[in-house]
Structures are given as structure tokens and as C-alpha cells.
N, C-alpha and C positions, 0 to 999 in steps of 0.2 A: 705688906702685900696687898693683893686687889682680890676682891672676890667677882666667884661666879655669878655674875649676873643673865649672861646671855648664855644661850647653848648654841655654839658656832656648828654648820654645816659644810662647807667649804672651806681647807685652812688649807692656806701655801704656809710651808715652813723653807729655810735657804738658807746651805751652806756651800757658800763660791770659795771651798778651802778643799786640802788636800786629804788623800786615801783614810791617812789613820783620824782624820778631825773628823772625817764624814760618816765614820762607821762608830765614830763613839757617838755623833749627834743621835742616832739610832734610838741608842737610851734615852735620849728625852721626846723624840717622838714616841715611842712606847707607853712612855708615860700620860704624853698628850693624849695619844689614842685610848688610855685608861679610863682620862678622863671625857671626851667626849668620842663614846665606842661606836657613834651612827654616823660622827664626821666624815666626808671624803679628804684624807690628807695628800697634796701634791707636794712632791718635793722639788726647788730650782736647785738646781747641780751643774757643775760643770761635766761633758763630756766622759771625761778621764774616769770619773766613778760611777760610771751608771749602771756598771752588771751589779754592783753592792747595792743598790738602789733599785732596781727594777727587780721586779717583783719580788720585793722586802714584804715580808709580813703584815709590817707595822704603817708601810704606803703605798698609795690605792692608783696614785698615778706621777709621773714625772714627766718637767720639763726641764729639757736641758739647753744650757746658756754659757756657747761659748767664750769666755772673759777672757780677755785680755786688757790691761789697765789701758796699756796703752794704744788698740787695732782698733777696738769697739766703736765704730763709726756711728754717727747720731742713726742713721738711718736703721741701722741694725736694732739701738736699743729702741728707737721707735714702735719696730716694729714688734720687738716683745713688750712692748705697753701694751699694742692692739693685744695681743695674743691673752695678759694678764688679766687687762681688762673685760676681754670677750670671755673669760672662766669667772666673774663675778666672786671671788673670796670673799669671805665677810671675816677674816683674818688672817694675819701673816704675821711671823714666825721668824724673828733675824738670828741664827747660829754664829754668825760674823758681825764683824762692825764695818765692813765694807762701802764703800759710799756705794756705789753703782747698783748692787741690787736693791736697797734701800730705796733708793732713787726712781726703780723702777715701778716699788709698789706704791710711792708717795702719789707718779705719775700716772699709774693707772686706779685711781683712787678706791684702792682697798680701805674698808671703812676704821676699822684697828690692827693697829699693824706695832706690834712691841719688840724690844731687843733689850740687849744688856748695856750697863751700866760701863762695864768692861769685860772682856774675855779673852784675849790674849795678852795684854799688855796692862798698864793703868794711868797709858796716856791718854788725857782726855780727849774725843773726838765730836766732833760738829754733826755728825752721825745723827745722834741722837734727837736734832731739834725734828729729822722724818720720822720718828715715831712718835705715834700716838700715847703709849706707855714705857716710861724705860724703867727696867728692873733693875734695883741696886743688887750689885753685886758686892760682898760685904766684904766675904774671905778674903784670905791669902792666896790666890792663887797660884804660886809657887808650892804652896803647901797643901793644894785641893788637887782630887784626881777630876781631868777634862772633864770628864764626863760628868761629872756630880755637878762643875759648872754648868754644861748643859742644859740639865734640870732642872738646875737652881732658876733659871729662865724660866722655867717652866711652872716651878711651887708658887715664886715669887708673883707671878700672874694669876695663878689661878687659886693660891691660896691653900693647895693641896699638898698633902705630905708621901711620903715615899719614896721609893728607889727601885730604879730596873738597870738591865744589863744591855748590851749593845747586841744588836741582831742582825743577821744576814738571811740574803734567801739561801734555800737549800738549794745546796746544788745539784741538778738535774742527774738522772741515771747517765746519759750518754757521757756526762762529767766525768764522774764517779768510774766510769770502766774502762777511759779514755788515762785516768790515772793510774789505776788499775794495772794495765797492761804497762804500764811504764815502769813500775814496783816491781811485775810479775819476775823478771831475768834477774832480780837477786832472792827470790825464791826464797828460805826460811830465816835470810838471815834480820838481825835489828836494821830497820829502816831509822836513818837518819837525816833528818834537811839541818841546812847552813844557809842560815841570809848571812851575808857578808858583808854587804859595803851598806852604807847608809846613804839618806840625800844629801849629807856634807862632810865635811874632810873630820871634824870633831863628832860625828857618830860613829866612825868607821873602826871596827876594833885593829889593832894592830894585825897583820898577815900572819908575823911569827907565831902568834898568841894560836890563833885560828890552826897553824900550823901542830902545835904543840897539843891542844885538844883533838886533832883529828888521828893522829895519831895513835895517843893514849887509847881513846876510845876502840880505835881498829884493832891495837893490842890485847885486849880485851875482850871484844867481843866479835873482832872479824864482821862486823858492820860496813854495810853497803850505805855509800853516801851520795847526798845532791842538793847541788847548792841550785837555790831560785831565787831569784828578782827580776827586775826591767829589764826592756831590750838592753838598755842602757848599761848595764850592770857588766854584762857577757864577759868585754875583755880583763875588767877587772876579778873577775870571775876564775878564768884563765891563770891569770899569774897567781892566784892564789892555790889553784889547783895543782901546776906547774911546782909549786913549793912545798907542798905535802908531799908531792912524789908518789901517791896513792888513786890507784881509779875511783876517781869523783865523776857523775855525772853532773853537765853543768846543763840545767833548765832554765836561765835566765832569758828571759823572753818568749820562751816556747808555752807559756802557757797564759791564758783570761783568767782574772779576778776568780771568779768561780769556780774554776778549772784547779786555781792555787789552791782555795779553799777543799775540794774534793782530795786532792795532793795532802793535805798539811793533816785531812782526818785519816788518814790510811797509815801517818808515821807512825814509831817509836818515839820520836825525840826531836824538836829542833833548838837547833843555839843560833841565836840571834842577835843583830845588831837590834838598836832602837829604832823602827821602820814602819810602815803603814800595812805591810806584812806580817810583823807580830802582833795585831790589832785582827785582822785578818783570821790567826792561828788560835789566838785566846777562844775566840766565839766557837774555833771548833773542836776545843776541850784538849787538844794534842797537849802533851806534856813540853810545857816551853822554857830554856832559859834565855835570857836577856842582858845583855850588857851594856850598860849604859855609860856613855859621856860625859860630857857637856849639858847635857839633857838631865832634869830629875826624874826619877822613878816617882817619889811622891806625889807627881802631877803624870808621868805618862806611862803608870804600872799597864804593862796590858791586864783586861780585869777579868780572871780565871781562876779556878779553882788551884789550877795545876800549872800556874805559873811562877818562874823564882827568875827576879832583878838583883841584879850585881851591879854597885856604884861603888866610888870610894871615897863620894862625900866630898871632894875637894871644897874650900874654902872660896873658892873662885866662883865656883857652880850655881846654879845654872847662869850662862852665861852666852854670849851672840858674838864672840869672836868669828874673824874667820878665823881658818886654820892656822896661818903664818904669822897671824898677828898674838897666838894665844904665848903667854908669857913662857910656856915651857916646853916649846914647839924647839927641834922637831920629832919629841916626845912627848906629846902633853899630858902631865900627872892623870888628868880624869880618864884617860884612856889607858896608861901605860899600869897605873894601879890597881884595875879592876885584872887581879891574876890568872894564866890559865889552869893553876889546883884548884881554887872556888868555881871554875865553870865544871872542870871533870868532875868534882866530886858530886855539886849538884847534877848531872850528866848520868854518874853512874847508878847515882839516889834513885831516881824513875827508870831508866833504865830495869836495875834491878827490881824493882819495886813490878815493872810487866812480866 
């Protein structure tokens, strides 16, 4: 490791990745912020996650950087040179192994500027000749939860030991009552959410499965449900509702980052796919299950007190098929294994347990 020599005041940290990678980095700026508590930390972001980001606890200010691999005209990143360079860092902070933002603190000559060894992958990348310091990443990462890789950036640099948990801002009262009144029309009964669909065809749990849990559940406890995600989500949303056969409200799209998070603290329960949503639900202690794919739970547990991951471990797993290409499509074992008794039972466990 490296030790603390300097006590940095101005530190960009940057992650140009997605909802649930940006909300577990959280945890290791936490940490950062432990360790130097008078720093101003900025965070580079893309667009997409800036309610999770703005005005976060743990950073003092954002700039956001919309990336595209391929749109990013020179001109553009020029100009967020000028911009990086006129904020003077006297350290930056790589979450990614990304060339482009890398690139951008090389050229607007931030004086130390570190990253990892590896963090998603353990292919080796050219990345690293723009940092100043690269931290060996040592683990397994297949076998480490993100987020501890995160940190591990972070010990690894500063020498320091510890462990924190990912963090969001609170969400605002108007949030909170704007939820609120949406809850209010099933009045005393168990509040339930359903993330359904995933960002790929191998996170996605089966329909039937989702059908068979919602069911049981309503059997049971005559529970009011509602499924949230992306705009994008809606029509598959739809047909999934369409096959339970049971009034489901479908919130997909109708709500901000913020607005989910204020939603997911007022449940009873959500069952979920593997999503940037159940990352989202962890931080707000809602009682969560999770079922997982393709994807390991030992690297993407959302990290809660009150949460339970369903896998079934295949031998295959984890694994970057697409969907058509996976050997046991058009059922594929990780998905079709994970049952819907181990989701209800865990289901009815919290449930009863309120």
C-alpha cells in the first residue's frame, strides 16, 4: 500500500458506469471522506445518476459528463479539461478503468491521480500508464462484494483499514408525500413492489415464476402490489401484469431516482430482479429479496441488513452470454432454478416478521 503523506483538499473521484456501480462507489467515497473529513470531494458522473449523487452526504459537489464511447467529440472533451483544470484537484480517484475519463485528468494535469489494478474484469488495460498510482487489486473478484473492491482502492492508497456501506441522499419531504399519496388507495393493506425485468435477457426472472409468487402472496395476505423500473421497462411490465391476472400498479417510469428511493422506504416487501434498483432499496433498509442469474450474489449482494439472494449456483455462472447464445436457453438453468417456493417463503418470512 502507500501511505498518507499528503492531506489532499480538493479530490475529483469518477465513476462513468451505471446506477447500481455508482451507488455502491458511495462506500468508498465514505471512506475517503473518513479519511480526509475537511476535503471538498467532486464526483465526474454521467447524467443518468446525478439525483444519487447530488446532494449525497458523502459529496460536496458534481460534475456531470455526458459519455458516449463513441459521440464524445474532441471539442467536448476539451472543453471538460478547461473546466477540470479551472477546479485545480490535487487528486483524483478512478472507480472505472475507462480510458476517456482517465484521459481527461491526465490532460487537465491533476497532480495524483490513482485507480485500480483491475475492477471489473482481469484484463489487463493501458489505462493505467494515466495514473500516477495504481492499486493492486489482489482478490477474486468474482468472489468480493463491488463494493469492498471499491474501497479496496481506497485502503490500498491510503493505507487505511475499514469498511462502510453505500449511501444516498435523503429524500426530500415533497418526495416522501408524493409517494405517499400513491400507497395511500390501498390503505391498510401489505405494501408490496416488483422490479421485474433486468438490463439483460439473463437477469430477467422468468414471468411465470413472478406470476406464481404474486399470487401466493395475494392469497395470503390480500396485498396491494407495484411493479417499478425504467421508462423502458413499462411494456414489459404490462405483460407481466396482464399474467398474474391481479391489479398491479405499474410505476415504471413514473418516478426519479429519489422518488423510487422515498417508494421503496414506505414498502412491506420488494422481490426483485438483480438491478440498480435493489442497490437503490438495500440503503433504504426495505426488507428485499433478490434473485439472481447469470450474475453472482457474492460480488452483487445488495448490502443490507434485511436482505435475502436467491442463486442456484450453476456451474456456468457467472458468465456474459447473451441470452440466445446461453447453452440452456430458451430456459436457462440460472434463471429457471432459482424457484418460486424459496422466493415466497423468504416473502412470507418478513412479511410476517412486520
Amino acid at each position: 500500500g502507500f501511505e498518507i503523506v499528503t492531506m489532499y483538499h480538493n479530490i475529483l473521484v469518477y465513476a462513468m458506469v451505471n446506477l447500481g456501480d455508482v451507488i455502491l462507489t458511495t462506500s468508498a467515497i465514505a471512506l475517503l471522506k473518513k479519511i480526509y473529513p475537511y476535503a471538498r470531494i467532486t464526483m465526474l458522473s454521467r447524467p443518468i445518476v446525478r439525483e444519487v449523487i447530488e446532494h449525497n452526504p458523502v459529496i460536496d459537489d458534481v460534475i456531470l459528463f455526458d459519455y458516449r464511447a463513441k459521440k464524445n467529440s474532441m471539442g467536448k472533451m476539451w472543453d471538460m479539461v478547461k473546466v477540470l483544470r479551472a477546479r485545480k484537484f490535487d487528486l483524483a480517484v478512478s472507480f472505472d478503468r475507462k480510458l476517456r475519463p482517465a484521459l481527461l485528468c491526465w490532460l487537465a494535469g491533476i497532480p495524483v491521480r490513482i485507480g485500480p489494478s483491475r475492477v471489473f474484469d482481469d484484463k489487463p488495460s493501458r489505462v493505467t500508464w494515466l495514473y500516477t498510482h495504481t492499486v493492486p487489486i489482489t482478490h477474486n473478484l468474482d468472489d468480493t462484494l463491488q463494493a469492498e473492491t471499491y474501497q479496496e482502492i481506497i485502503r490500498g492508497f491510503t493505507g487505511v483499514t475499514g469498511h462502510e456501506r453505500p449511501i444516498l441522499p435523503c429524500p426530500t419531504a415533497e418526495q416522501q408525500a408524493k409517494m405517499a399519496e400513491i400507497l395511500s388507495s390501498s390503505g391498510e393493506k401489505r405494501k408490496i413492489g416488483l422490479c421485474v425485468k433486468g438490463t439483460f435477457g439473463l437477469k430477467t426472472w422468468p414471468k411465470e415464476y413472478f406470476v406464481e409468487v404474486v399470487r401466493a402472496l395475494h392469497a395470503r395476505y390480500d396485498a396491494a402490489f407495484y411493479v417499478t423500473g425504467a421508462p423502458g421497462d413499462y411494456g414489459y411490465a404490462e405483460e407481466v401484469i396482464a399474467a398474474i391476472g391481479l391489479p398491479v400498479e405499474n410505476l415504471c417510469g413514473k418516478t426519479n431516482l429519489m422518488e423510487l428511493a422515498a417508494f421503496y422506504e414506505q414498502l412491506d416487501l420488494l422481490v426483485s430482479v438483480d438491478t440498480g434498483g435493489a442497490h437503490i432499496a438495500a440503503v433504504t433498509g426495505v426488507p428485499l429479496v433478490v434473485m439472481f442469474g447469470c450474475t453472482s450474489p457474492r460480488r452483487w449482494h445488495p448490502i443490507s441488513d434485511h436482505a435475502m439472494a436467491f442463486t442456484s449456483n450453476e456451474p456456468c455462472c457467472p458468465c456474459s452470454y447473451a441470452e440466445m447464445d446461453c447453452p440452456t436457453y430458451p430456459q436457462p438453468d440460472c434463471l429457471y432454478h432459482v424457484t418460486p417456493d424459496e422466493v415466497i417463503c423468504a416473502s412470507i418470512q418478513y412479511l410476517d416478521a412486520r
